[in-house]
C-alpha positions in Angstrom: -4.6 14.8 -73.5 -3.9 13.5 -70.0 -6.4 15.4 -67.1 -4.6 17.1 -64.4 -4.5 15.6 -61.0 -5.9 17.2 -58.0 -5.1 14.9 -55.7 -1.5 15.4 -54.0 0.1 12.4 -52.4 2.5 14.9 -50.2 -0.6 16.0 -48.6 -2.7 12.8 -48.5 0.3 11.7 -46.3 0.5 14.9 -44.1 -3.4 14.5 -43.5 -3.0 11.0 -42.1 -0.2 11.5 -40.2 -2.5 14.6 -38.7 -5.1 12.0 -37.9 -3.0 9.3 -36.5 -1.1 11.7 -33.8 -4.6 13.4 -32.8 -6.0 9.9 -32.4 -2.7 8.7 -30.4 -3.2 12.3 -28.3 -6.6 11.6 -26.9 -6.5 7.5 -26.4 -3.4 8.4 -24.2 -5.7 11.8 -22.4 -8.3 9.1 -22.1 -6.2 6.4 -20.2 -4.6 9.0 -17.8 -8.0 10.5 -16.8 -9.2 6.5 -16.4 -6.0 6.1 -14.6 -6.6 9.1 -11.9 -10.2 7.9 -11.5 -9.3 4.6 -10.5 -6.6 5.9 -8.0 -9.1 7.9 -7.1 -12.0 5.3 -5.9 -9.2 3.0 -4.6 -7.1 5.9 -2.0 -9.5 4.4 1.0 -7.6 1.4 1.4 -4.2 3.1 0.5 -4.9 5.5 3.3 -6.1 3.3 5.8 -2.5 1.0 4.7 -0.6 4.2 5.8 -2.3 4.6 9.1 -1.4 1.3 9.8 2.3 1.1 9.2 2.8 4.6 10.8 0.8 3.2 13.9 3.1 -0.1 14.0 6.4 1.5 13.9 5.4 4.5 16.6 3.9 1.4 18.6 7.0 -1.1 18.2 9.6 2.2 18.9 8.1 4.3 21.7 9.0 1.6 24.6 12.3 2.8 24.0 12.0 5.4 25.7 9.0 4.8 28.0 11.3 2.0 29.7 14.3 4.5 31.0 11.2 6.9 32.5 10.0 4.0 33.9 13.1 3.1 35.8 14.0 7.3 36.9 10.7 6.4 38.7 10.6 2.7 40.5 14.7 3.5 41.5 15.5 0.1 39.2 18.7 -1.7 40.3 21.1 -0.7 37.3 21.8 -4.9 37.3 18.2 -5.4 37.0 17.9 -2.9 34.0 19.1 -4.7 30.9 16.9 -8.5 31.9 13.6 -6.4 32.3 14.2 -4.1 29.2 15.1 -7.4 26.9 12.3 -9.0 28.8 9.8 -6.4 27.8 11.4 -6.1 23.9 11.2 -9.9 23.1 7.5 -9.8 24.0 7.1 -7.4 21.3 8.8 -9.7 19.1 7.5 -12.8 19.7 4.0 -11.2 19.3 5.0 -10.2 15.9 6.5 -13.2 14.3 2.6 -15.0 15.6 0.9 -11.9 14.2 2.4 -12.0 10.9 0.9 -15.7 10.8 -2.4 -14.5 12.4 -2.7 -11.5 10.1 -2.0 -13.2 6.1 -4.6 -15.9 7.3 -6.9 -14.0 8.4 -6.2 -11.5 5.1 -7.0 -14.8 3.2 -10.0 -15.7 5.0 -12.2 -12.6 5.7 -10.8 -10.1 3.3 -7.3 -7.9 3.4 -9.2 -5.1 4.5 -11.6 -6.5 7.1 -8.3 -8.5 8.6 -6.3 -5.4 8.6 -9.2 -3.6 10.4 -9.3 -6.1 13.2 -5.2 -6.1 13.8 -5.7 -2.2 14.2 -8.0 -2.4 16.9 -6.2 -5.0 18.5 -3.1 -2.9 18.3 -5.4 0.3 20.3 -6.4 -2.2 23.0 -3.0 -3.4 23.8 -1.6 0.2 23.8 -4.3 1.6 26.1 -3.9 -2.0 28.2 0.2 -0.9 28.3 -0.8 2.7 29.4 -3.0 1.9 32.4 -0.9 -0.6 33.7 -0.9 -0.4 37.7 2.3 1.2 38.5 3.3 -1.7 40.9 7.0 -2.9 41.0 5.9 -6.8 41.8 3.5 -6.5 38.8 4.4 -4.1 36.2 6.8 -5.9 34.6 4.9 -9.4 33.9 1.6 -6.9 33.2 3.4 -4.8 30.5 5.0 -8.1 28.8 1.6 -9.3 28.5 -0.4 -6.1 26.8 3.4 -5.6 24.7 3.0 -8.8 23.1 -0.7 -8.6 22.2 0.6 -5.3 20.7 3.5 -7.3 18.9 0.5 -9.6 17.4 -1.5 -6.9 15.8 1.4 -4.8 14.8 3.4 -8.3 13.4 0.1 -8.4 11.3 -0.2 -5.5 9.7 3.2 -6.0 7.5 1.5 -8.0 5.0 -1.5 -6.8 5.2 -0.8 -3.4 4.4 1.5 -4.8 1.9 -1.0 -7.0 -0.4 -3.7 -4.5 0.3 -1.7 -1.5 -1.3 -0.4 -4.2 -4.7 -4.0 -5.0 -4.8 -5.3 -1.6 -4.6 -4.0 -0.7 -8.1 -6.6 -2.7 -10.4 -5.5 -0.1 -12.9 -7.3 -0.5 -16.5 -4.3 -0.1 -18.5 -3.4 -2.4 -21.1 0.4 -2.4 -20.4 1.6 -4.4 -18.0 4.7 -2.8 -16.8 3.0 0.3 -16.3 0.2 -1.9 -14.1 3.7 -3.2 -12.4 5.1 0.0 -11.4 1.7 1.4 -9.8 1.9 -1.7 -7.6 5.6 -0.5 -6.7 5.0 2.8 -6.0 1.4 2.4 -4.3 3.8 -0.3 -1.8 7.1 1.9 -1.3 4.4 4.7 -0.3 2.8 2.8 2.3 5.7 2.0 3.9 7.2 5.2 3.5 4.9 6.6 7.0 7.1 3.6 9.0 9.7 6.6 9.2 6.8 9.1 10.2 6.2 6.9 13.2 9.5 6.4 14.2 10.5 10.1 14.5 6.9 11.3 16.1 8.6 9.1 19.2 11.5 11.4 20.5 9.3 14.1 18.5 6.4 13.7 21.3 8.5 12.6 24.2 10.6 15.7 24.4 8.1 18.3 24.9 6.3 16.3 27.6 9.8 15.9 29.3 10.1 19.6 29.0 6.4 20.3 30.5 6.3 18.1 33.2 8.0 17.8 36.1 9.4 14.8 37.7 6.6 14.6 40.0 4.4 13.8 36.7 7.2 11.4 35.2 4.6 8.4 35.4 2.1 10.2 33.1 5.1 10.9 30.4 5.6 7.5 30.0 1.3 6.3 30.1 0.6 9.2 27.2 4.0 7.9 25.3 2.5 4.0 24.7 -1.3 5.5 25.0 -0.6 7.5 21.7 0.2 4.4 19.9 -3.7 3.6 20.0 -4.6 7.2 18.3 -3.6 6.7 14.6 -6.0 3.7 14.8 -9.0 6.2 15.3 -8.8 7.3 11.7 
């Protein structure tokens, strides 16, 4: 006589599969919880990636519209307009393409972080040395192309700065690489994304001090317009 047998396999098989979700439910808990930890620890240099781009694009816009104050107030020769504003731009320009140079060596050398720091406060020197220029027709040209392309230099440096700091920021622990990958993309796209902060705090700044002063205070419109460029560096 055969013994019965207790033992269903239907419900072996439910049991295990029971077991092997619950297990797959708290390994995947566990590596989002490691995940927002490390994001967590690492948001210091993220943040201090977005000061820096917003910084750079308010500083390489706002000349745009400190220059036409600039002439309403020295009575520029309309002829004389277009050399002096092309003048002042390139400076900007040349300064960046050095300070793009300047800045990955120095990334390479001292540290991403240390590197960025330095091209910062480089960036608040030059836009406080452009706001204090002396308003002097023989002078203020050749002085503001000067401070404008030591700005150009720590601005030109913070583009890949900012950009390896923010790919290396995500050490993430997970095992999947693609996952890894896209953390680097979205950590990158998000630091640049304050470039188009910058660019509209410009007009967004420039407007109401048009509005509040009169044209007897024209020539401090224009000195707070560049000075503000050294202000996100203060965070």
């Amino acid at each position: 006589m055969a013994l019965p047998n207790d033992d269903n396999p239907n419900e072996k098989n439910q049991k295990s599969n029971e077991e092997e979700d619950t297990h797959d439910y708290e390994t995947s808990n566990s590596n989002e919880i490691q995940k927002s930890k490390c994001n967590c620890n690492l948001s210091l240099n993220q943040l201090a990636a977005m000061i820096s781009n917003l910084s750079t694009s308010y500083n390489t816009t706002n000349i745009s519209l400190a220059l036409p104050i600039l002439h309403a107030i020295l009575q520029t020769p309309e002829e004389e307009k277009e050399d002096r504003d092309g003048l002042i731009a390139s400076s900007l320009l040349g300064g960046m393409a050095v300070g793009q140079i300047i800045g990955g060596t120095l990334g390479d050398v001292i540290g991403r972080r240390e590197a960025l720091i330095l091209v910062i406060l480089l960036q608040m020197v030059a836009s406080i040395g452009s706001a204090t220029v002396p308003q002097k027709d023989s002078t203020l040209q050749y002085t503001l192309i000067i401070w404008r392309f030591f700005l150009g230099v720590g601005a030109g440096g913070v583009y890949p700065l900012a950009a390896v700091l923010s790919a290396e920021d995500t050490t993430s622990s997970n095992s999947s690489s693609s996952i890894h990958h896209s953390d680097k993309l979205r950590q990158v796209a998000l630091t640049f994304s304050t470039q188009g902060v910058g660019f509209l705090l410009v007009p967004l700044i420039t407007y109401p001090l048009l509005l509040i002063c009169t044209e007897e205070h024209l020539d401090v419109v224009w000195r707070v317009i560049l000075g503000l460029g050294a202000l996100p560096g203060v965070f």
